[in-house]
C-alpha angles and dihedrals in degrees: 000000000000119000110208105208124204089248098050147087114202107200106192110197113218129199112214093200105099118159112251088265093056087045093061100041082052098052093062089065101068131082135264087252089044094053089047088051095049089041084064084059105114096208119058075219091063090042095058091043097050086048093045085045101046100038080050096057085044088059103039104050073042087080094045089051109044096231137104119274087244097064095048100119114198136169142170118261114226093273088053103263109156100225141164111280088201129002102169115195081000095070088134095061111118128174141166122193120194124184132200121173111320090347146088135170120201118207123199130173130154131246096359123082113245139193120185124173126168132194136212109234103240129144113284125211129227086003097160093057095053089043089055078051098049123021119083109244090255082054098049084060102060096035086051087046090059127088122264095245092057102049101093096050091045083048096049087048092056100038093059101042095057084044094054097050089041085054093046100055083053092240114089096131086061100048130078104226090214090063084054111076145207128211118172127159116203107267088006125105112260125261126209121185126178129215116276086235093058114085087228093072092099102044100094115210135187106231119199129172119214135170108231091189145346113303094009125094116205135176135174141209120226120181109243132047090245100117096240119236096237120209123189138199135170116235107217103186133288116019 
């Protein structure tokens, strides 16, 4: 059993790759909303991972709150946050899942709002344009000053991190992500500022990257400038 402490971030790796059995012992899991959302998947492929994800993310807070899978209420906030409906006696309990490809990571802390989003290296089209879209100028440098075989993983750095603050904050539908900055030194923690005109600006906010596995580049977003201590486990089906 896993003890969040107030200090820490947990980040729970999940395969979405369950054999066509699991998947349907996992199905059953989720909730009636949950199943009408995956049956608007358009791939059989999509469907068994939302249900493998999302069952995932029911056993696993679960744990955290002392309460059968099944009795795990979530819902979406109106920026489209997926949160707890009711934690009694767990009402410090905050988490943040993000999925590319075959892969999610779940990431739960207490007492601190938390984002957290990963992405899977692969070749981007057109990634100059987006980078002109959504890097701030002293970004763009950097990033321009690179090689070029190390652009898309710089990209995909910065692009998690400001998603992970923007998730965070609950608001990532509202914020430009080229008004939220990075700024990481090699071997120094990062730094994120947002500009002066945004209303987050004054939300602070502890960033970390991470890999969650070969070929993926993740970060999350933890309220506070306390460095968390980060723990992290594998979920390997029914629990």
């Amino acid at each position: 059993m896993p003890i969040l402490d107030d200090a820490e971030v947990h980040l729970w790796r999940i395969p979405l790759r369950a054999e066509p059995g699991d998947v349907a012992d996992l199905w059953s899991l989720l909730s009636v909303e949950e199943k009408a959302e995956a049956e608007k998947l358009p791939s059989a492929e999509q469907r068994a991972q939302f249900a493998t994800g999302r069952a995932a993310v029911r056993q696993i807070l679960a744990m955290y709150l002392e309460r059968p899978p099944e009795e795990v209420h979530l819902r979406r906030s109106e920026h489209g946050k997926l949160c707890l409906v009711d934690a009694a006696g767990h009402e410090g309990v905050r988490f943040n899942v993000s999925h590319s490809r075959d892969l999610a990571v779940l990431a739960v802390a207490h007492g601190r709002e938390i984002g957290v989003d990963i992405e899977a290296l692969r070749p981007v089209l057109q990634l100059e344009r987006i980078v002109d879209r959504v890097l701030s100028p002293a970004e763009k440098a950097v990033f321009l000053a690179a090689g070029s075989d190390e652009r898309v993983d710089l990209f995909f750095r910065f692009w998690t991190q400001k998603k992970a603050y923007v998730k965070a904050i609950g608001c990532q539908s509202r914020i430009p992500l080229d008004r939220v900055e990075v700024d990481f030194r090699r071997d120094t923690p990062v730094e994120l500022r947002a500009s002066l005109d945004l209303q987050i600006a004054r939300n602070r906010f502890t960033v970390c990257d991470f890999i969650p596995e070969t070929e993926f580049r993740g970060a999350f977003a933890v309220g506070g400038r306390q460095l968390p201590k980060v723990r992290c486990w594998k979920w390997f089906g029914q629990m």
